[in-house]
N, CA, C and O atoms as a Tinker XYZ file with bonds, in Angstrom:
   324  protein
     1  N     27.763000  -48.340000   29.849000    73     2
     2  CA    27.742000  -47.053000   29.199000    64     1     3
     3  C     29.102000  -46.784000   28.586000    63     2     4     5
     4  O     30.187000  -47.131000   29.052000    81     3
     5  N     28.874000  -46.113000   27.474000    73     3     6
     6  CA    30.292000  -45.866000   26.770000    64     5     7
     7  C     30.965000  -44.433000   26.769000    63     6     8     9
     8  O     30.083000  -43.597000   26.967000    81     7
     9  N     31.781000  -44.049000   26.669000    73     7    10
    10  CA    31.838000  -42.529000   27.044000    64     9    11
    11  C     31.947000  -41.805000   25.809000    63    10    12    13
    12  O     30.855000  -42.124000   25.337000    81    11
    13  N     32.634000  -40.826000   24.664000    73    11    14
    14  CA    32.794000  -40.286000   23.691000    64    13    15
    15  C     33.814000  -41.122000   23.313000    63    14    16    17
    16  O     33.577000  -41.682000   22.242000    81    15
    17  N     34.797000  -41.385000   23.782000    73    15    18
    18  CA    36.092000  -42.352000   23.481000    64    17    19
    19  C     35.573000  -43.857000   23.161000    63    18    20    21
    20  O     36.131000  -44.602000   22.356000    81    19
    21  N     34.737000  -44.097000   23.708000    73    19    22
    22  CA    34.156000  -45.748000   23.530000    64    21    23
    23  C     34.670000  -46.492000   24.687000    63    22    24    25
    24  O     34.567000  -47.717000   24.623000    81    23
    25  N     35.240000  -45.942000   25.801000    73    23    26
    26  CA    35.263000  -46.634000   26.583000    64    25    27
    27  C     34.286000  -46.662000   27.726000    63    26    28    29
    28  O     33.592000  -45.745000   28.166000    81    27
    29  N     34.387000  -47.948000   28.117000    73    27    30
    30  CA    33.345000  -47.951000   29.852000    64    29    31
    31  C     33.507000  -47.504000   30.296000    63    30    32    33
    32  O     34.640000  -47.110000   30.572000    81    31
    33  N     32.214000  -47.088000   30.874000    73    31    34
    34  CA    32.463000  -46.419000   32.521000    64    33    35
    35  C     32.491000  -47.422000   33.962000    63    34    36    37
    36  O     32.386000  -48.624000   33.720000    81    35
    37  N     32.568000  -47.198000   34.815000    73    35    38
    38  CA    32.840000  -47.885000   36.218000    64    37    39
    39  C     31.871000  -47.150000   36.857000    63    38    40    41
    40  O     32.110000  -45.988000   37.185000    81    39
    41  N     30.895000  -47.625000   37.061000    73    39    42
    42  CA    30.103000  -47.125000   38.755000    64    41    43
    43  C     30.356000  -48.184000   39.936000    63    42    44    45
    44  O     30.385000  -49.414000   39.934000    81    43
    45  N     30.519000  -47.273000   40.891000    73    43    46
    46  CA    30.299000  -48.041000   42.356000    64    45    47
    47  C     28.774000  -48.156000   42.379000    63    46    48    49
    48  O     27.834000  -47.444000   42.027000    81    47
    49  N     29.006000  -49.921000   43.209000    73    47    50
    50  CA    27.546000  -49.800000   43.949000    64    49    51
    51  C     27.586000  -50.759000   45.027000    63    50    52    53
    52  O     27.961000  -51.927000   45.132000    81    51
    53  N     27.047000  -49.838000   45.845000    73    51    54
    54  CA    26.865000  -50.642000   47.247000    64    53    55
    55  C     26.412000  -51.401000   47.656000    63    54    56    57
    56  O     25.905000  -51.804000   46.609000    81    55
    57  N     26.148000  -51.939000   48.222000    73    55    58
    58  CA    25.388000  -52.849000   49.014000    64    57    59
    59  C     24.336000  -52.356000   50.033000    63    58    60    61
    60  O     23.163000  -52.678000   50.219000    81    59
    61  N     25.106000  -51.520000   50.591000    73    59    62
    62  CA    24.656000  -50.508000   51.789000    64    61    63
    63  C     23.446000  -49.383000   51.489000    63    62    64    65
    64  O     22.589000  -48.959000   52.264000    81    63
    65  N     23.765000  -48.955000   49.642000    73    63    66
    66  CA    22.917000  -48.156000   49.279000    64    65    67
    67  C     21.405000  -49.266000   48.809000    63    66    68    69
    68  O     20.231000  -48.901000   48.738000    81    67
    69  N     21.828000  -50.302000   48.618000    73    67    70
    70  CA    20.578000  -51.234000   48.477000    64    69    71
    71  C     19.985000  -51.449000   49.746000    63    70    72    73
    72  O     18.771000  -51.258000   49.672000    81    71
    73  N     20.301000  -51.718000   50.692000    73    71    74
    74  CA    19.842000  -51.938000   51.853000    64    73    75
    75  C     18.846000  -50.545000   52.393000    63    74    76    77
    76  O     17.756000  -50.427000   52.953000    81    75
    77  N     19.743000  -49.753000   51.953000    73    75    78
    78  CA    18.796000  -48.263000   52.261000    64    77    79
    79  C     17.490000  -47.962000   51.783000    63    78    80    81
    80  O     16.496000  -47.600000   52.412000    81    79
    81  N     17.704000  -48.237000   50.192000    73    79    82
    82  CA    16.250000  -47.649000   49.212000    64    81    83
    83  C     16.740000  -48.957000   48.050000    63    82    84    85
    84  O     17.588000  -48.847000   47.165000    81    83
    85  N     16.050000  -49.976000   48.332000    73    83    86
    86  CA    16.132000  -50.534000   47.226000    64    85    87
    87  C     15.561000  -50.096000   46.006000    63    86    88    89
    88  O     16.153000  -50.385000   44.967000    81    87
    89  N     14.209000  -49.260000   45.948000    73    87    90
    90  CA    13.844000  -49.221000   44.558000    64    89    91
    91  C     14.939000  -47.837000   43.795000    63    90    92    93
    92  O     15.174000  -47.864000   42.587000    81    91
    93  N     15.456000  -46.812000   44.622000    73    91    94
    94  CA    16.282000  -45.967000   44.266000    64    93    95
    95  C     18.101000  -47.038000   43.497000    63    94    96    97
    96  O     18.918000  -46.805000   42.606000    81    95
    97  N     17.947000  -47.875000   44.270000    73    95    98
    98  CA    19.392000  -48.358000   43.807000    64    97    99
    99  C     19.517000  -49.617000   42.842000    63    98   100   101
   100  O     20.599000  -50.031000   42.426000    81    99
   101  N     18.191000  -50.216000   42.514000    73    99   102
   102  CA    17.524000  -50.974000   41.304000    64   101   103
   103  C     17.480000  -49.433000   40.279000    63   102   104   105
   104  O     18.095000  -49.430000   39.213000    81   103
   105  N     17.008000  -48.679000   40.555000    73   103   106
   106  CA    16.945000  -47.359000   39.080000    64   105   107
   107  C     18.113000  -47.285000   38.572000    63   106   108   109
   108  O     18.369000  -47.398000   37.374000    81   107
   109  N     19.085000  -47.041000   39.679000    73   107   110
   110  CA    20.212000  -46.000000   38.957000    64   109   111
   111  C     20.910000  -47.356000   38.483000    63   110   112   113
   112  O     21.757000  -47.116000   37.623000    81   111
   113  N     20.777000  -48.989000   38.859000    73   111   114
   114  CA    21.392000  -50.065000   38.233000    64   113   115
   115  C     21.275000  -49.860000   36.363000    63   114   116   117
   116  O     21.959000  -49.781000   35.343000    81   115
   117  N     19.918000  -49.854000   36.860000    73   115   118
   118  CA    19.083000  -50.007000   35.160000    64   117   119
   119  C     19.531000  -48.778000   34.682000    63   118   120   121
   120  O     20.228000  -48.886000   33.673000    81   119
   121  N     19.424000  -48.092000   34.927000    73   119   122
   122  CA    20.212000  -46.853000   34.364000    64   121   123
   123  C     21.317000  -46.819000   34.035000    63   122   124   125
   124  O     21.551000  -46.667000   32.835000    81   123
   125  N     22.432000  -46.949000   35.003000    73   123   126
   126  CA    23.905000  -47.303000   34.439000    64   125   127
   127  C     24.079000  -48.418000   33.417000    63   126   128   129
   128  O     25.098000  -48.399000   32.726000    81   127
   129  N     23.073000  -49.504000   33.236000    73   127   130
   130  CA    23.232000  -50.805000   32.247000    64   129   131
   131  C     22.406000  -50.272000   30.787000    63   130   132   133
   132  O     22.317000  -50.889000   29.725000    81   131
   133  N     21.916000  -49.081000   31.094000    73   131   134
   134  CA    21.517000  -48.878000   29.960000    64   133   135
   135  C     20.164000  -49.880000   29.470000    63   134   136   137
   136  O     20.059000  -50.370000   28.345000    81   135
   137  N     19.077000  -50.068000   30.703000    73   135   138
   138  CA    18.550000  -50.973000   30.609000    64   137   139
   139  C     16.553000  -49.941000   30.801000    63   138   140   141
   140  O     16.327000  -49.433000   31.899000    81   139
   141  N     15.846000  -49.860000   30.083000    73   139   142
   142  CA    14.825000  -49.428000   30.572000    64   141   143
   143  C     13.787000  -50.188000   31.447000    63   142   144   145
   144  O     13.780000  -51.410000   31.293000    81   143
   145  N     13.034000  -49.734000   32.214000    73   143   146
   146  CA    12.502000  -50.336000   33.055000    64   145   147
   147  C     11.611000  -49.349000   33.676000    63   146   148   149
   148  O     12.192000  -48.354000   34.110000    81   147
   149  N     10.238000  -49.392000   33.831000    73   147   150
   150  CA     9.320000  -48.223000   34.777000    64   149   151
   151  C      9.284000  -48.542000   36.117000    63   150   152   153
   152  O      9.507000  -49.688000   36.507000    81   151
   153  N      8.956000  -47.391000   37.046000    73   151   154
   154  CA     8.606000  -47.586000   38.294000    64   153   155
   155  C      7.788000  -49.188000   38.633000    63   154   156   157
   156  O      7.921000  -50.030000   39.521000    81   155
   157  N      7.088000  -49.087000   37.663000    73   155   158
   158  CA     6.038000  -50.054000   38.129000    64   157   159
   159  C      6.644000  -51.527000   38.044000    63   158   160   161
   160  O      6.385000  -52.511000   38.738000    81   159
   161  N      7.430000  -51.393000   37.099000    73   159   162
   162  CA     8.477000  -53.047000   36.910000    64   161   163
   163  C      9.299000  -53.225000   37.704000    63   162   164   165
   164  O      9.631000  -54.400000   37.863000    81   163
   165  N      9.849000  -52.380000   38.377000    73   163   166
   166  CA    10.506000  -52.028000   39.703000    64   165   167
   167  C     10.391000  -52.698000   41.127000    63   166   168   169
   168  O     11.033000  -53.437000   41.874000    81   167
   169  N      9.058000  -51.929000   41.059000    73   167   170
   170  CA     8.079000  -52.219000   42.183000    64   169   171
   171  C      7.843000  -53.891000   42.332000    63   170   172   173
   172  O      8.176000  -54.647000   43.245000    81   171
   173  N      7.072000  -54.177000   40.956000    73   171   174
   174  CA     6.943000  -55.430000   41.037000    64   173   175
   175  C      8.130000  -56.379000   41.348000    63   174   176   177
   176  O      7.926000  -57.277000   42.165000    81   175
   177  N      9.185000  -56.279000   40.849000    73   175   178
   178  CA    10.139000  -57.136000   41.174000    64   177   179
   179  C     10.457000  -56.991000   42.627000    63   178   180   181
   180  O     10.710000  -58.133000   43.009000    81   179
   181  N     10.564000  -56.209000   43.570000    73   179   182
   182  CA    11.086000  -55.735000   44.766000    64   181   183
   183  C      9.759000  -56.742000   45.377000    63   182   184   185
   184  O     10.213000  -57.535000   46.201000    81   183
   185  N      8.455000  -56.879000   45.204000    73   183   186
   186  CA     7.534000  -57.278000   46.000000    64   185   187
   187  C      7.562000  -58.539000   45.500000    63   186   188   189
   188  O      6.752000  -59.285000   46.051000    81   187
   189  N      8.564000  -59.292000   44.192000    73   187   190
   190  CA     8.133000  -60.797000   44.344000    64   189   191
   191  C      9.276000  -61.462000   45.755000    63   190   192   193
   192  O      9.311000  -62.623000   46.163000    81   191
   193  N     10.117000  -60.259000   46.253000    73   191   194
   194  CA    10.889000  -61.012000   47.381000    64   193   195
   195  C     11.968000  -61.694000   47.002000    63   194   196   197
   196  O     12.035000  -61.914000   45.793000    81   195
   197  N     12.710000  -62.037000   47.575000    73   195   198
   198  CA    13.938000  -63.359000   47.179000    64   197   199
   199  C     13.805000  -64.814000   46.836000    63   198   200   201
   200  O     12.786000  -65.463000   47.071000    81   199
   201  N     14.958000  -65.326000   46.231000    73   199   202
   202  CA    14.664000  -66.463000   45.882000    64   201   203
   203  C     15.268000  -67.390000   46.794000    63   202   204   205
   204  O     14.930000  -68.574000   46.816000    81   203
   205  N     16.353000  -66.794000   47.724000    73   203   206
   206  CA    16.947000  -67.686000   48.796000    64   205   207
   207  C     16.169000  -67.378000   50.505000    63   206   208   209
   208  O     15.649000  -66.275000   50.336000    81   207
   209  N     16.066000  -67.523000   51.001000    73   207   210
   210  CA    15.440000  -67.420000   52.010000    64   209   211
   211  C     16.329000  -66.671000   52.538000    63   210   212   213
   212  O     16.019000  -65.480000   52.503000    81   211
   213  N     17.879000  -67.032000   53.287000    73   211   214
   214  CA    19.043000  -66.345000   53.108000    64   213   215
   215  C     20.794000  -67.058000   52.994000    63   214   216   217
   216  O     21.018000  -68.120000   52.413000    81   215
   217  N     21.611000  -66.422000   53.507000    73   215   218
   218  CA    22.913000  -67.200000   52.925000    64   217   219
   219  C     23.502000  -66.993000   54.306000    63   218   220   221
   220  O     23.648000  -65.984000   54.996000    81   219
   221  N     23.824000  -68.402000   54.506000    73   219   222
   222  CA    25.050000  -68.774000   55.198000    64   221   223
   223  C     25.672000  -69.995000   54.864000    63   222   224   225
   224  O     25.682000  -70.461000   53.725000    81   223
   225  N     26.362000  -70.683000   56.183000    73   223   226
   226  CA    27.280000  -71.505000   55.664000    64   225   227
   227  C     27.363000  -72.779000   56.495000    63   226   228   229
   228  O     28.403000  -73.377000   56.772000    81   227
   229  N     26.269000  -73.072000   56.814000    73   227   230
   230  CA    25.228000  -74.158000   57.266000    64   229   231
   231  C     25.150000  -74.989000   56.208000    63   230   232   233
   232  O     25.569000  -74.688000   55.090000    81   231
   233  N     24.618000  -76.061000   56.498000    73   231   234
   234  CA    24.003000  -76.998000   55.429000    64   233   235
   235  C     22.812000  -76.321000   55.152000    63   234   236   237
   236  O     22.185000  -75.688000   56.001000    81   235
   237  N     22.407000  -76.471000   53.690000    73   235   238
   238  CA    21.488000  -75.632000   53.006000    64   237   239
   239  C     20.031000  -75.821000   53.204000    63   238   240   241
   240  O     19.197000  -74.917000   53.153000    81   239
   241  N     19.806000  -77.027000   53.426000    73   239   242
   242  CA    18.483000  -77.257000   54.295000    64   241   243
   243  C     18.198000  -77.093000   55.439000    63   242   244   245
   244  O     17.230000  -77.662000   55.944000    81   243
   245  N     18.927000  -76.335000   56.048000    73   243   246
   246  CA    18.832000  -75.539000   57.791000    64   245   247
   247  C     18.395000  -74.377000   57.123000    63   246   248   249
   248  O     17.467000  -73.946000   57.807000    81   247
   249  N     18.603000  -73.498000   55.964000    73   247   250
   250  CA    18.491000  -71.950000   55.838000    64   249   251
   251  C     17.845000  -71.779000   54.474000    63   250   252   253
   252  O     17.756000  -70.580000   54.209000    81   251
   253  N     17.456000  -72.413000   53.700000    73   251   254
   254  CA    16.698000  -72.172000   52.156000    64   253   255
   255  C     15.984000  -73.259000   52.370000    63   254   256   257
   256  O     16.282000  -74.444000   52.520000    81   255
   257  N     14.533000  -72.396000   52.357000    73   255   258
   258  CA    13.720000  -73.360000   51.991000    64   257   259
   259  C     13.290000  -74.189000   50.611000    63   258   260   261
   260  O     12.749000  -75.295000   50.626000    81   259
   261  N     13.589000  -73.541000   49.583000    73   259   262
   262  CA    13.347000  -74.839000   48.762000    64   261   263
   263  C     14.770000  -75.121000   47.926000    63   262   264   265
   264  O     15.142000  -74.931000   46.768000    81   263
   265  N     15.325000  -75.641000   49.066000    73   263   266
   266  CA    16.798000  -76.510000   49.040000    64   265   267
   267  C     16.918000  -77.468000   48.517000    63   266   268   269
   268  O     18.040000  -77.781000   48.119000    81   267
   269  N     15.832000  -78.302000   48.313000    73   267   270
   270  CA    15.815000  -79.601000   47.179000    64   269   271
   271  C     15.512000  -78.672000   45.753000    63   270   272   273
   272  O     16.417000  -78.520000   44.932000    81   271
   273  N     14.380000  -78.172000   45.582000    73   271   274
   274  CA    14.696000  -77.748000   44.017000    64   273   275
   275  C     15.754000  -77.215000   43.509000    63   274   276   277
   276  O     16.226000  -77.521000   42.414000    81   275
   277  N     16.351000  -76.089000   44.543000    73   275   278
   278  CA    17.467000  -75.834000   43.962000    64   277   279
   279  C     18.675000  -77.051000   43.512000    63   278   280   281
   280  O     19.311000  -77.023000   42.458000    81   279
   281  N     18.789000  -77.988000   44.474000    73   279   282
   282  CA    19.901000  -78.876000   43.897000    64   281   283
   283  C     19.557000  -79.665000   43.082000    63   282   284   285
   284  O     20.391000  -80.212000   42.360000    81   283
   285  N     18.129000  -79.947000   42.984000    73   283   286
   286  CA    17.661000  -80.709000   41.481000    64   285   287
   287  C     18.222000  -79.343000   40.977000    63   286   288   289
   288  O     19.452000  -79.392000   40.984000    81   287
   289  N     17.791000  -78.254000   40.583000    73   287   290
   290  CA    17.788000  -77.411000   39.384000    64   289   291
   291  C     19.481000  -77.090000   38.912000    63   290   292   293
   292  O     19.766000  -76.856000   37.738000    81   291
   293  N     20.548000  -77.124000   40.045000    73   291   294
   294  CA    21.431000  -76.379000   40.109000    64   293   295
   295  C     22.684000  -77.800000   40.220000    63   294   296   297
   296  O     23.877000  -77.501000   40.152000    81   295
   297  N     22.418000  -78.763000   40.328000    73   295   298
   298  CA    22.635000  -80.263000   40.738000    64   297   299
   299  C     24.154000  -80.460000   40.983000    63   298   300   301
   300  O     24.507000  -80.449000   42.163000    81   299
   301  N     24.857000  -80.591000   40.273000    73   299   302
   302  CA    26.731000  -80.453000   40.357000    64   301   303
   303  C     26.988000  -78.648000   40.547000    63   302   304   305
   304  O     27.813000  -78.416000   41.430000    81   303
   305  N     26.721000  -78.058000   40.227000    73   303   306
   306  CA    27.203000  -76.616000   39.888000    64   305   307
   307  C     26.872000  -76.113000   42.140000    63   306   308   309
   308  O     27.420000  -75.181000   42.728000    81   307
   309  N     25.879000  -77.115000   42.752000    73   307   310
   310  CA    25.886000  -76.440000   44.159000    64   309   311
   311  C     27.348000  -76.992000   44.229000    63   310   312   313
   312  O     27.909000  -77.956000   43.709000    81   311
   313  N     27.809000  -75.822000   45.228000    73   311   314
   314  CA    29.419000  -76.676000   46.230000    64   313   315
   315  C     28.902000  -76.173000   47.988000    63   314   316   317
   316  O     28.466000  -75.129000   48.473000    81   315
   317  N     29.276000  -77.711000   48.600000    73   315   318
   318  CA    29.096000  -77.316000   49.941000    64   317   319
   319  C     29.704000  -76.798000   50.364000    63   318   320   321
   320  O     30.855000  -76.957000   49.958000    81   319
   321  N     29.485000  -75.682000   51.589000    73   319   322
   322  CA    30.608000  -75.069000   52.597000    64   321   323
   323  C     31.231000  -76.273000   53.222000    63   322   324
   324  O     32.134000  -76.143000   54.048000    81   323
């Protein structure tokens, strides 16, 4: 967002407030990016779930399940812990 001057603005965003209400803190994202989006596109994205199973610092086939596609897909660019 630009202000009257043309400069950016800065929003905080939490982490903590995602954890709370994700579909409230996906809005005000799209909102601050200046990005439209309905409830319902919202929704849908929140219910296709994640793409990592989750993150730590294990070898990646202990904690993501599809740990081979990703390193086919992602191939030099993964770095191990």
């Amino acid at each position: 967002m630009k202000d009257a001057a043309g400069a950016g603005r800065v929003h905080p965003l939490l982490y903590e407030e995602f954890l709370t209400d994700k579909k409230s803190y996906l809005t005000r994202l799209l909102e601050c990016l200046e990005i439209q989006a309905s409830a319902h596109d919202i929704d849908a994205a929140l219910e296709e779930g994640a793409y990592f199973k989750k993150v730590h610092s294990d070898d990646i086939s202990g904690f993501v399940e599809n740990h081979e596609e990703l390193i086919r897909q992602f191939g030099e660019r993964y770095i191990s812990w």
